[in-house]
NUDREN-626955 format. One line per field, with one value per residue: x, y, z of N, C-alpha, C in turn. Coordinates in nm, 2 decimals. Layout:
! residues N
n_xx = X/...
n_yy = Y/...
n_zz = Z/...
ca_xx = X/...
ca_yy = Y/...
ca_zz = Z/...
c_xx = X/...
c_yy = Y/...
c_zz = Z/...
This chain:
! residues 300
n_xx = 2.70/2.35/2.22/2.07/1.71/1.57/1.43/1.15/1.12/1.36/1.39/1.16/1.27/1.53/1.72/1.86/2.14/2.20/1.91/1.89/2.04/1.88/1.69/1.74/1.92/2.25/2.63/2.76/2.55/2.50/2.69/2.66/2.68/2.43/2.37/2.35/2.59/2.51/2.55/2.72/2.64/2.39/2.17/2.08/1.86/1.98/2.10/2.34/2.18/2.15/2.00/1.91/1.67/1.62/1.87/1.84/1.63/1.76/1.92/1.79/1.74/1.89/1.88/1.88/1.68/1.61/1.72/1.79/1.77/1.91/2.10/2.23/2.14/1.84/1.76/1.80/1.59/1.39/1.40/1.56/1.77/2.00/2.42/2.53/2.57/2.39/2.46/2.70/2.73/2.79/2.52/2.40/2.31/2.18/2.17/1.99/2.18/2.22/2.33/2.55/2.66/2.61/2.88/2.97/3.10/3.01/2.86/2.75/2.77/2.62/2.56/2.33/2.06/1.76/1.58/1.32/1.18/1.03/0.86/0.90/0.85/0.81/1.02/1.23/1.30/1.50/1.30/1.24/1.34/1.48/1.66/1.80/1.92/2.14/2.28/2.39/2.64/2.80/2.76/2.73/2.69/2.52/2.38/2.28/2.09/1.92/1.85/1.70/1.51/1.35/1.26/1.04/0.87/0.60/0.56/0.54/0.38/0.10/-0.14/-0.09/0.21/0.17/0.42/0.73/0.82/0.79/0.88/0.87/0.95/1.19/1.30/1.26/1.41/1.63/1.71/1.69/1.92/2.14/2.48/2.64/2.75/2.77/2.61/2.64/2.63/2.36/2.25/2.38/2.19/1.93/1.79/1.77/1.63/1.34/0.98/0.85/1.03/1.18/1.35/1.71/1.90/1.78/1.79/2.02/2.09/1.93/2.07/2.35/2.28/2.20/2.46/2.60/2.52/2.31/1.97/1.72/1.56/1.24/1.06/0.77/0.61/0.32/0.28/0.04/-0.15/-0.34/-0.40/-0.38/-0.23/0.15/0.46/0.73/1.07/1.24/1.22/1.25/0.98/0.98/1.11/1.04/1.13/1.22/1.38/1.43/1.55/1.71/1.74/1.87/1.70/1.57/1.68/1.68/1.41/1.17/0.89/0.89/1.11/0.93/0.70/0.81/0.93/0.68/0.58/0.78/0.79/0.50/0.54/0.78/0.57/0.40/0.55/0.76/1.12/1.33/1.56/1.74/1.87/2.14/2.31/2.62/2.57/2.51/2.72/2.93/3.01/2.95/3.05/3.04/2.74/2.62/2.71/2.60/2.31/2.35/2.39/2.14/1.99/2.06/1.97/1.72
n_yy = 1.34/1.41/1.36/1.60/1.64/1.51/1.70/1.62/1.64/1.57/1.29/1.15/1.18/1.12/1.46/1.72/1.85/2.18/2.23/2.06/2.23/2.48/2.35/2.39/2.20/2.14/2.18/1.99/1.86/1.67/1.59/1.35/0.98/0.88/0.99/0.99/1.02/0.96/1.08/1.35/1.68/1.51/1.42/1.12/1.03/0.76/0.45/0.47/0.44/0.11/-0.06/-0.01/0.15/0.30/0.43/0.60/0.75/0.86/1.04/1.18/1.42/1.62/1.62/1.81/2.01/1.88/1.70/1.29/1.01/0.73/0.50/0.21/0.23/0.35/0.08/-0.09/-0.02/-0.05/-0.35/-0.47/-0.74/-0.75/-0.83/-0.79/-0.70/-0.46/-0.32/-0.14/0.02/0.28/0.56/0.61/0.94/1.10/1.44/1.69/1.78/2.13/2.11/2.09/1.78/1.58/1.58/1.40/1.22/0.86/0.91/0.83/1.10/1.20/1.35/1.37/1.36/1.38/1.27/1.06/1.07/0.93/0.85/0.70/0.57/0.81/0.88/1.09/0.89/0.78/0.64/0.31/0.23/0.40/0.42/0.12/0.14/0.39/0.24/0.01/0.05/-0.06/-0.35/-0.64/-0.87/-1.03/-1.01/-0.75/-0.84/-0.95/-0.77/-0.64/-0.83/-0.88/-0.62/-0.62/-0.85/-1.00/-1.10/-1.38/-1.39/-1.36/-1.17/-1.14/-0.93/-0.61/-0.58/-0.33/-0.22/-0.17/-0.44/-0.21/0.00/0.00/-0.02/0.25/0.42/0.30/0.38/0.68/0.65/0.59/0.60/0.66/0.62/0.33/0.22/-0.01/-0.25/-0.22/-0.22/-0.50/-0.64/-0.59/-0.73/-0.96/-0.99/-1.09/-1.15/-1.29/-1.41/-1.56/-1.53/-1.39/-1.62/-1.79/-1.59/-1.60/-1.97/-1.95/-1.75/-1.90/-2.19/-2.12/-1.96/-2.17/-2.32/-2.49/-2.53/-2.29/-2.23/-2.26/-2.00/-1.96/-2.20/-2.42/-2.67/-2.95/-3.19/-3.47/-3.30/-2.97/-2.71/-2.68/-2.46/-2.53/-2.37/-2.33/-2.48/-2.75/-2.82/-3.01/-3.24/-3.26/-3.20/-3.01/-2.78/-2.65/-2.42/-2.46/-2.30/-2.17/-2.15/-2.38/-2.51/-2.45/-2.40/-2.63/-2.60/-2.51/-2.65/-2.95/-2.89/-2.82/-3.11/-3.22/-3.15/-3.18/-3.43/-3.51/-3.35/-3.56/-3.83/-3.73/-3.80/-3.60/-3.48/-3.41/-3.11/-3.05/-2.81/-2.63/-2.31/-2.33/-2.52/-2.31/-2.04/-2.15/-2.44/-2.43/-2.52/-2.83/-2.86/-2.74/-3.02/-3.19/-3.16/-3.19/-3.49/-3.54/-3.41/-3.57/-3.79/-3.81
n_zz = 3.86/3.79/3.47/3.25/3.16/2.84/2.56/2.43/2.16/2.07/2.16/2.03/1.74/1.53/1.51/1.41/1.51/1.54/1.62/1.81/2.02/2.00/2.16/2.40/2.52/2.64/2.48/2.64/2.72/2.48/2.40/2.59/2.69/2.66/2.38/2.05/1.77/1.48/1.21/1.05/1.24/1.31/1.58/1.80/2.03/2.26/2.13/1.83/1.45/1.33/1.16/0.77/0.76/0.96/0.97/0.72/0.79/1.01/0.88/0.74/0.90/0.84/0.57/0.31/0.10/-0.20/-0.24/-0.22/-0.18/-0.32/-0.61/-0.44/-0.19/-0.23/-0.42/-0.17/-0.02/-0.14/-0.11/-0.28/-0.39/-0.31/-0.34/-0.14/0.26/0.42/0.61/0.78/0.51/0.32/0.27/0.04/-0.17/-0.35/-0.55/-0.81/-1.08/-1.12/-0.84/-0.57/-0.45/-0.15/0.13/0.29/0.63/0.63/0.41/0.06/-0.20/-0.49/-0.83/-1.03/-1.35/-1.49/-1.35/-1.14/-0.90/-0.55/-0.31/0.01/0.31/0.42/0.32/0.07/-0.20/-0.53/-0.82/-0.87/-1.14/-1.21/-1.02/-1.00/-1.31/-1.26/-0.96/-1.13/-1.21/-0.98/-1.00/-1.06/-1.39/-1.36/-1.10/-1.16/-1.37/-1.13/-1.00/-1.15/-1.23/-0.96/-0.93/-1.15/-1.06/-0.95/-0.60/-0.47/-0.20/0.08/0.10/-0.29/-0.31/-0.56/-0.84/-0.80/-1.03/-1.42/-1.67/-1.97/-1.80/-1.69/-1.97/-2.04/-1.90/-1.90/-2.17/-2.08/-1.96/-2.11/-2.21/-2.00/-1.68/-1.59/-1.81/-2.03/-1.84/-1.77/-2.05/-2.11/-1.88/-1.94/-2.18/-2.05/-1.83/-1.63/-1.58/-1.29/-1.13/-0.82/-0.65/-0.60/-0.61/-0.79/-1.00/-1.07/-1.13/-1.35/-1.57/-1.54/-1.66/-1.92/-2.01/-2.06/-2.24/-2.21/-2.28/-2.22/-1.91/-1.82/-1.65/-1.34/-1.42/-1.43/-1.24/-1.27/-1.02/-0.86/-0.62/-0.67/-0.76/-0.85/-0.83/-0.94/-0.91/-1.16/-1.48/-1.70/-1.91/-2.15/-2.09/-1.90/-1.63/-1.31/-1.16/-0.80/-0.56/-0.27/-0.02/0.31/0.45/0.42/0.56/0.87/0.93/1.00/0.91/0.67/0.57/0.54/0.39/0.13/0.11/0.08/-0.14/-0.33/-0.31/-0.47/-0.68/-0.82/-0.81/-1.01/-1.23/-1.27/-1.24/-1.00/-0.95/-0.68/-0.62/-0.44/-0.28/-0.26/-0.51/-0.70/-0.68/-0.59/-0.67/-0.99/-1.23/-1.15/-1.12/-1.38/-1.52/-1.40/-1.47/-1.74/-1.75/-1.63/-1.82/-2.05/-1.97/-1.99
ca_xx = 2.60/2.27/2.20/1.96/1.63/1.62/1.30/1.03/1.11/1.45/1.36/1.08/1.29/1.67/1.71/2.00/2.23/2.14/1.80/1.91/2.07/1.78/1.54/1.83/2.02/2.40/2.72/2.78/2.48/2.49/2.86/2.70/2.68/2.27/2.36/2.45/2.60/2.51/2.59/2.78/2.51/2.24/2.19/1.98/1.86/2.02/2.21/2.33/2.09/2.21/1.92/1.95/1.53/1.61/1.98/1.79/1.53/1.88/1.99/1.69/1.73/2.00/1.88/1.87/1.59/1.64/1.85/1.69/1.83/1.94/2.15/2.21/2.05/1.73/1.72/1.78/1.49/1.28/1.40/1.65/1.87/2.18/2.49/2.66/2.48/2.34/2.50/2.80/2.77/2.77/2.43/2.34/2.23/2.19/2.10/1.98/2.26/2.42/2.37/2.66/2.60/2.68/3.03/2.96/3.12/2.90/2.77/2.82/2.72/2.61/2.49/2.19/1.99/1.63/1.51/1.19/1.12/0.90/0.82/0.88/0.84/0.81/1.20/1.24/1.39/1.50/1.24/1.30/1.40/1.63/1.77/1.87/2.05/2.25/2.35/2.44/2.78/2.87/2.65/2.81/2.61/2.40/2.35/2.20/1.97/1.87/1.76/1.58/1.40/1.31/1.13/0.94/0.79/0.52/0.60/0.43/0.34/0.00/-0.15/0.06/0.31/0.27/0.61/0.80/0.80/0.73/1.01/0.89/0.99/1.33/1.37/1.30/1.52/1.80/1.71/1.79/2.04/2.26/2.58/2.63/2.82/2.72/2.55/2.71/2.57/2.23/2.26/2.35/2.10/1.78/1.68/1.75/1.53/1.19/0.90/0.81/1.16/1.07/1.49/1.84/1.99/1.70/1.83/2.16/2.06/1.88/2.13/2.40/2.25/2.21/2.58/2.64/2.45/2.20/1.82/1.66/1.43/1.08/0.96/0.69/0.53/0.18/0.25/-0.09/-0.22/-0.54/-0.44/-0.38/-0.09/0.26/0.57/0.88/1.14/1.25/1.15/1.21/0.87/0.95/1.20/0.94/1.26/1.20/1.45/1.38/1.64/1.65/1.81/1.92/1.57/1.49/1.78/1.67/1.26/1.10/0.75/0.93/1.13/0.85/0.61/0.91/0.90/0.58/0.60/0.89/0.74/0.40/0.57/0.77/0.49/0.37/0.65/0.91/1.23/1.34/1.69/1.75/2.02/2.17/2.40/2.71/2.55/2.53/2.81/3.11/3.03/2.88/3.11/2.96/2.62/2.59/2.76/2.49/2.19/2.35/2.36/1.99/1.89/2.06/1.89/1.55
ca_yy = 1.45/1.36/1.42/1.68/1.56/1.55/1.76/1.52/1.61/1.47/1.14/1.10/1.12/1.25/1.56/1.87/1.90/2.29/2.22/2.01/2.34/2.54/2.35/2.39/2.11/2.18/2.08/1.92/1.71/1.61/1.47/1.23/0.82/0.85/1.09/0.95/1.13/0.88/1.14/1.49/1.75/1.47/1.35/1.04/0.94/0.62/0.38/0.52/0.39/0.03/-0.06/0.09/0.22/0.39/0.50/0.68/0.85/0.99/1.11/1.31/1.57/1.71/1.62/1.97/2.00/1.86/1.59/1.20/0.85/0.71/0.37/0.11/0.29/0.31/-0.03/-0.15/0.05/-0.14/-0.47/-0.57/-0.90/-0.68/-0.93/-0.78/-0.68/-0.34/-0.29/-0.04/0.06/0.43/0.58/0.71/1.07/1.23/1.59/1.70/1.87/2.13/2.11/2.00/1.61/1.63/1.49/1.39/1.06/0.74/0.91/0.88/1.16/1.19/1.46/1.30/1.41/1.33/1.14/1.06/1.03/0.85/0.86/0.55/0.56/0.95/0.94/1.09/0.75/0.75/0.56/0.14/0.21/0.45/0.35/0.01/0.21/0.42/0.13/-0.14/0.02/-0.09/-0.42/-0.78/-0.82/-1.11/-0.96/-0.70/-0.89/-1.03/-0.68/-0.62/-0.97/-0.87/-0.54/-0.66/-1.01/-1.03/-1.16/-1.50/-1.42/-1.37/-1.14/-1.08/-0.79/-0.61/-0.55/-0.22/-0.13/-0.28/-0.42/-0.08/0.12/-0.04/0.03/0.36/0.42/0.29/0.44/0.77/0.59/0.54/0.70/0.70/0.50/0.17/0.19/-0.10/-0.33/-0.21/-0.28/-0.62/-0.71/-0.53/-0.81/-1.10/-0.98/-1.19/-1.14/-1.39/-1.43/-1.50/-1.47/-1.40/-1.77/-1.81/-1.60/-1.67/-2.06/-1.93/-1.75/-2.01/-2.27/-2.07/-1.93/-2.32/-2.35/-2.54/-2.50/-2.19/-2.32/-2.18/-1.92/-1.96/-2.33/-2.45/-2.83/-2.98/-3.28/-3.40/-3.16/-2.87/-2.68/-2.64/-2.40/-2.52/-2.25/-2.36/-2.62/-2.78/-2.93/-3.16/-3.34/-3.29/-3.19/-2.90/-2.75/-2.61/-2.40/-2.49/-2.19/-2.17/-2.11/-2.51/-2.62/-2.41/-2.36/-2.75/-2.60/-2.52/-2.82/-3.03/-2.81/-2.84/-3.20/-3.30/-3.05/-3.24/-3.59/-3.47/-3.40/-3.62/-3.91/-3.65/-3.85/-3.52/-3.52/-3.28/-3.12/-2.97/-2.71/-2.51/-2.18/-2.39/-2.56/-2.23/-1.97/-2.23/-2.53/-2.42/-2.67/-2.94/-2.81/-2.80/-3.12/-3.32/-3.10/-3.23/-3.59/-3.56/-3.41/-3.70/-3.95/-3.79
ca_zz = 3.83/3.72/3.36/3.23/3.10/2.68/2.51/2.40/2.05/2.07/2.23/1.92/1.63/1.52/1.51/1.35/1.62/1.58/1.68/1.98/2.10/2.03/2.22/2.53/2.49/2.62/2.42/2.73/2.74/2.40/2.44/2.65/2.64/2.60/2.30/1.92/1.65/1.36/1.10/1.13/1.27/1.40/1.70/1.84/2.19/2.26/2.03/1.64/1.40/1.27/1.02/0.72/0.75/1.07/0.94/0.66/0.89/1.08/0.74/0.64/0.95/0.75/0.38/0.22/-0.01/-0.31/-0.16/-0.21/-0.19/-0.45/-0.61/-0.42/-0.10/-0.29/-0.44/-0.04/0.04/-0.19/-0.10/-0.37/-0.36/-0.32/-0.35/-0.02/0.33/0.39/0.74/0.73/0.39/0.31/0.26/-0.08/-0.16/-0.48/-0.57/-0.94/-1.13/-1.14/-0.74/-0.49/-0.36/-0.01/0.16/0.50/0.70/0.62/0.27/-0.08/-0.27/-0.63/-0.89/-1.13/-1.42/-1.48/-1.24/-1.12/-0.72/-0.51/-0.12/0.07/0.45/0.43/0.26/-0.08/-0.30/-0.68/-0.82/-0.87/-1.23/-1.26/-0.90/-1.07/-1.43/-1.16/-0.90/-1.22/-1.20/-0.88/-0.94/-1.19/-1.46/-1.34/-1.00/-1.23/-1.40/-1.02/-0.94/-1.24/-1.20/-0.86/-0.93/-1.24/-1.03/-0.85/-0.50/-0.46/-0.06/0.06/-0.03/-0.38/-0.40/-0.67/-0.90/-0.82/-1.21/-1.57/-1.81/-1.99/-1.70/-1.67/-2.06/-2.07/-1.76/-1.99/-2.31/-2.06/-1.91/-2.23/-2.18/-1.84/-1.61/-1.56/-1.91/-2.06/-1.75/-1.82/-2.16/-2.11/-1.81/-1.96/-2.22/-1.94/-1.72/-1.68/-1.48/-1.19/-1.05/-0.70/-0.56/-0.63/-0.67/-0.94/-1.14/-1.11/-1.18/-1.52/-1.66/-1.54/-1.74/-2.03/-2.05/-2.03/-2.34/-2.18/-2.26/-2.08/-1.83/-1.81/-1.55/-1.33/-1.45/-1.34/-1.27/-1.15/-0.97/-0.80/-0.48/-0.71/-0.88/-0.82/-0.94/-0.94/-0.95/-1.28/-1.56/-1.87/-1.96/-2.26/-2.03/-1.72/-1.51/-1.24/-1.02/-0.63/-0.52/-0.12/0.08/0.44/0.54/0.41/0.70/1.01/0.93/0.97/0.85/0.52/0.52/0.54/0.25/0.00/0.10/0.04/-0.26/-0.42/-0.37/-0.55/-0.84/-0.91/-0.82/-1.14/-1.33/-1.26/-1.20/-0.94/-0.95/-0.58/-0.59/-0.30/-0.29/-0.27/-0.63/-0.78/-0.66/-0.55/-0.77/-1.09/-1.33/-1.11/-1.08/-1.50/-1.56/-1.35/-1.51/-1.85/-1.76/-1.65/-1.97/-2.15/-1.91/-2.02
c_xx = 2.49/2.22/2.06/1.86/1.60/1.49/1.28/1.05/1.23/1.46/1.24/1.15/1.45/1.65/1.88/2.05/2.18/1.98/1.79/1.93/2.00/1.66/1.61/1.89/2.13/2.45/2.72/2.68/2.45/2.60/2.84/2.68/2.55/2.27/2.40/2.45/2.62/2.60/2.65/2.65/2.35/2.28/2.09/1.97/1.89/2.09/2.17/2.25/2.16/2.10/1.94/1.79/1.58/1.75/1.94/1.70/1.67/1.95/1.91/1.71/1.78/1.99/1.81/1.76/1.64/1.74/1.75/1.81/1.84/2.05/2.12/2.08/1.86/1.68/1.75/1.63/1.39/1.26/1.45/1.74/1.97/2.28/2.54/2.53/2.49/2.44/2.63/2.82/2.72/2.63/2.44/2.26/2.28/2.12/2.06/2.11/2.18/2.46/2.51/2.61/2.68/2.83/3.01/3.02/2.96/2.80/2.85/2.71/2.68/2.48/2.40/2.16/1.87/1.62/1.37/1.23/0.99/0.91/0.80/0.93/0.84/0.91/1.20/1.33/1.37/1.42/1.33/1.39/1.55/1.73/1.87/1.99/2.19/2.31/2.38/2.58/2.85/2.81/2.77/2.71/2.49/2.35/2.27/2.04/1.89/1.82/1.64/1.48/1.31/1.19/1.03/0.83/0.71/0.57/0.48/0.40/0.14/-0.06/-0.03/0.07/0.28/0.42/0.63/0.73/0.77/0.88/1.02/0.98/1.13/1.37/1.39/1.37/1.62/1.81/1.76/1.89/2.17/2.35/2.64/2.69/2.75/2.59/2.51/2.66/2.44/2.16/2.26/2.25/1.96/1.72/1.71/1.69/1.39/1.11/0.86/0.89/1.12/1.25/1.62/1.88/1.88/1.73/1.97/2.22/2.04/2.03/2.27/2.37/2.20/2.32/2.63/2.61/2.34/2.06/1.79/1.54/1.32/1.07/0.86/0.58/0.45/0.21/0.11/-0.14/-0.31/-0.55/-0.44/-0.28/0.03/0.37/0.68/0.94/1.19/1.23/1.21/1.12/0.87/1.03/1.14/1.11/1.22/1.35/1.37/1.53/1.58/1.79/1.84/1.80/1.51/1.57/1.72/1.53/1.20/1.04/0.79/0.96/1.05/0.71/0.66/0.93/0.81/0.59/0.65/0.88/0.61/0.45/0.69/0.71/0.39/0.45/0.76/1.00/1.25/1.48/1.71/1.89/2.02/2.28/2.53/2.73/2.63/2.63/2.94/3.14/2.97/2.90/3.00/2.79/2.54/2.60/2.66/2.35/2.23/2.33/2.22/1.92/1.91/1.93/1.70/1.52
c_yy = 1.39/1.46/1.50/1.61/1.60/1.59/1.63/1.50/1.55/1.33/1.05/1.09/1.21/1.36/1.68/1.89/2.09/2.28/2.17/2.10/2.41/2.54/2.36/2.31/2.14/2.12/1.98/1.78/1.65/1.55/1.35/1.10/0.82/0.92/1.02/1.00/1.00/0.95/1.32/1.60/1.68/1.44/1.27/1.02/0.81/0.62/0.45/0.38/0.21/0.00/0.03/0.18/0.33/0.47/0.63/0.79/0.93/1.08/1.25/1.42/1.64/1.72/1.74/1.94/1.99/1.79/1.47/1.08/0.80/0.59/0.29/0.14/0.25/0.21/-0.10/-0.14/-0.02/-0.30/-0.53/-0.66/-0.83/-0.76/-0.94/-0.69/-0.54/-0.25/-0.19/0.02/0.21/0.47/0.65/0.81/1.11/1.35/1.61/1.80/1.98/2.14/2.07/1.89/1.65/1.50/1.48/1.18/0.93/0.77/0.91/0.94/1.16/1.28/1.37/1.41/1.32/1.21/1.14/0.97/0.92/0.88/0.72/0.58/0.68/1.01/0.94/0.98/0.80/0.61/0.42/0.14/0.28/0.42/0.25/0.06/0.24/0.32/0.04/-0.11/-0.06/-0.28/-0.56/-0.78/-0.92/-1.11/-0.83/-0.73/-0.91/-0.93/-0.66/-0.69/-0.94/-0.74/-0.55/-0.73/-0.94/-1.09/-1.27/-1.52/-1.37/-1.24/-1.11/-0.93/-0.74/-0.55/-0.38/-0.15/-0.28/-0.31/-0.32/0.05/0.07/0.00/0.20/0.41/0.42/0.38/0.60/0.77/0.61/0.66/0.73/0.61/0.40/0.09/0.04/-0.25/-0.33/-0.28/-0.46/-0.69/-0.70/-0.65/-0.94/-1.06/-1.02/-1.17/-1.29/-1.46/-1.43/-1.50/-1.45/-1.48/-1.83/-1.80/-1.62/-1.84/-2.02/-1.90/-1.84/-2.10/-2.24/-2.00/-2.09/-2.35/-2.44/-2.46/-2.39/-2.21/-2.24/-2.14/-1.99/-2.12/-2.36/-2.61/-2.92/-3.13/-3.27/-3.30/-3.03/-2.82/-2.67/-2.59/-2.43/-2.37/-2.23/-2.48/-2.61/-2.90/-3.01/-3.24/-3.37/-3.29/-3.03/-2.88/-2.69/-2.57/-2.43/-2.39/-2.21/-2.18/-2.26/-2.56/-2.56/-2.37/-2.53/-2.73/-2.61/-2.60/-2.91/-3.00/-2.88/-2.97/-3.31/-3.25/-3.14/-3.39/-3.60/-3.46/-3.46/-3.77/-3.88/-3.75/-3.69/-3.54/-3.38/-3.28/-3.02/-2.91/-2.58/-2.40/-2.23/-2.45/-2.42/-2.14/-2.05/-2.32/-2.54/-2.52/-2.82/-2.94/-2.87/-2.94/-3.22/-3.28/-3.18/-3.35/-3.60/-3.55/-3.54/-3.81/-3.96/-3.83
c_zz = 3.75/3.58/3.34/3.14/2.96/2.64/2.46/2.28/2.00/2.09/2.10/1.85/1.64/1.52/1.46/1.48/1.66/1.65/1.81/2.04/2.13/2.13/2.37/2.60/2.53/2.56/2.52/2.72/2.61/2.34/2.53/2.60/2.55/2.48/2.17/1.83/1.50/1.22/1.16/1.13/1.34/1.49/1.75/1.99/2.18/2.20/1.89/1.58/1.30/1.19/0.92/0.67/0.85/1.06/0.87/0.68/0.95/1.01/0.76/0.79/0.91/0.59/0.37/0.12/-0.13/-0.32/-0.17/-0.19/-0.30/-0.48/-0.55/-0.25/-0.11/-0.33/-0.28/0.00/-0.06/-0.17/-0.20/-0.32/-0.37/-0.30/-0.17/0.13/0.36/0.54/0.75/0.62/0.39/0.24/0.11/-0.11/-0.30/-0.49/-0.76/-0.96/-1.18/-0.93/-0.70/-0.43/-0.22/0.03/0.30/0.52/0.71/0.47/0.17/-0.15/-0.44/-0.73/-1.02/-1.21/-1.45/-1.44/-1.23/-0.96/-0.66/-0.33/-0.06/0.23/0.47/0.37/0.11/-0.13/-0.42/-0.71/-0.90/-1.00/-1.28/-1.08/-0.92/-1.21/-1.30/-1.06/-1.01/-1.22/-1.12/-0.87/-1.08/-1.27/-1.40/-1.19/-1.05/-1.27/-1.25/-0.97/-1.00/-1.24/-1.08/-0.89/-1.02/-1.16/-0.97/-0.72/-0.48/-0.30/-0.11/0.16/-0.12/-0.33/-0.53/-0.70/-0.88/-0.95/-1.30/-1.60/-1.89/-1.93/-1.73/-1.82/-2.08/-2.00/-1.82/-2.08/-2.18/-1.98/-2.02/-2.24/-2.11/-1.76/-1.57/-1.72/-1.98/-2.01/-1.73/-1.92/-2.17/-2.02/-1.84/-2.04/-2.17/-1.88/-1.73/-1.57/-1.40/-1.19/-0.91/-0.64/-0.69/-0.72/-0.80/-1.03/-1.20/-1.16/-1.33/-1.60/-1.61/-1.65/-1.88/-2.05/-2.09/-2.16/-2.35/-2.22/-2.17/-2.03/-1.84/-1.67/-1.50/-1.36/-1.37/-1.37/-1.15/-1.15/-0.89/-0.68/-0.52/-0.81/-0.77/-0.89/-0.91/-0.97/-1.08/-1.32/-1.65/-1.91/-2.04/-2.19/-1.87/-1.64/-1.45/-1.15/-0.93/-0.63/-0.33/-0.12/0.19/0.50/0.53/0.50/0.80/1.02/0.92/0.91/0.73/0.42/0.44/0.44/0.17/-0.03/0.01/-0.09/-0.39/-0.45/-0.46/-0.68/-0.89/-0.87/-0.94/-1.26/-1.36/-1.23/-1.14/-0.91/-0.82/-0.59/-0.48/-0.30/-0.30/-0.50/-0.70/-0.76/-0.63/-0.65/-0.88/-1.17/-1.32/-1.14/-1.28/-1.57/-1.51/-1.46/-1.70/-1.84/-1.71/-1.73/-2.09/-2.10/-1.97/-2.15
């Protein structure tokens, strides 16, 4: 039997299951293959929504006023280094108390007090700061700090990003944070957090080598020769030693490769010493990772 043809306004965006009905939808034809029930009450043309931009668009047919995104949801939706990948994870919804958070398959609900909102892609989000207090429960502490670092920086693409929020913002966030679950992890990530963090493994390098008791490298450094400047990712300038974290993207991107390359012979033909560390360095072999960084600082 050939299937019935789907209104126009179903085929544009999700839509309330009730409203599918309304516009003369049968159950029938919305039990079929071309039909997807991402969440209970929507329904999509096609495949359920696997991004988590286009998941959250399938959300909102059903977010009740006074319903927003919120935690780790929210810090996705801005582009935080979140430890773990965004793909199956339960969508985050908070309501202001004394509401009910909603209980539906694929959400976690959660009742908030003063917040402050924002609009990102048309979808109400808890803004960057208090997004980050509330997600630090669920977050380690130095995966903390790596969010907080993130919304402060600048992004060093072209044109700049600017940062989410201030270091202000993120304190006063806590200061109405204090008390509250995940407090504690707040507390301790708020005065690590440093502007012009440009990833993750940055900041998990910094504060590594400062639990170590090692020197705290310098942010951001302008090291310049006759072609111009350059930033290592981290430095310690009295010993002219730079690190470069190289990622996945320096094995399977040549152009990159071959930047970071020339990059890395420039300064140290500067008289630098450059310490290339990779995600194995910092999350599998830390021990090792310090233990060389200390016999280079002797060698200096």
């Amino acid at each position: 039997m050939r299937r019935s043809e789907l209104p126009s306004e179903l085929l544009l965006a999700p839509a309330r299951t009730a409203e599918a009905l309304a516009a003369g939808v049968s159950p029938g034809r919305l039990r079929c293959a071309d039909i997807a029930h991402p969440f209970h009450g929507v329904v999509v043309a096609g495949e359920a929504p696997r991004e988590l931009l286009e998941r959250c668009h399938a959300y909102a047919a059903r977010l009740a006023p006074g319903q927003f995104f919120s935690h780790r949801t929210a810090l996705r939706l801005f582009g935080a280094p979140l430890p773990t990948r965004s793909r199956g994870e339960p969508l985050d919804v908070g309501v202001l108390d004394p509401r009910t958070p909603p209980r539906a398959r694929g959400v976690r609900g959660h009742r908030l007090s003063e917040v402050d909102l924002r609009l990102m892609d048309g979808l109400p989000v808890l803004a960057p700061s208090d997004a980050w207090c509330y997600a630090a429960s669920s977050l380690g502490r130095r995966d903390a700090v790596a969010v907080g670092d993130f919304l402060v920086s600048r992004r060093r693409s072209s044109p700049r990003i600017a940062p989410w929020c201030t270091p202000a913002d993120l304190a006063s966030a806590a200061a109405r944070h204090a008390g509250k679950r995940g407090a504690q992890t707040v507390g301790w990530a708020l005065p690590r957090v440093r502007v012009g963090v440009d990833s993750r493994p940055e900041t998990h390098l910094r504060l590594l080598l400062v639990a170590a008791r090692l020197p705290g490298p310098v942010i951001g450094l302008e090291i310049a020769d006759a072609e111009g400047t350059m930033h290592p990712d981290l430095a310690y300038p009295r010993e002219r030693i730079a690190f470069e974290y190289e990622g996945d993207v320096h094995r399977t991107d040549r152009a990159t490769w071959m930047r970071d390359l020339t990059r890395r012979e420039r300064m140290e033909a500067a008289g630098w010493r450059v310490i290339r560390v990779t995600a194995a360095d910092v999350f599998a072999h830390p021990d090792a990772l310090v233990a060389r960084v200390r016999r280079i600082l002797a060698s200096r």
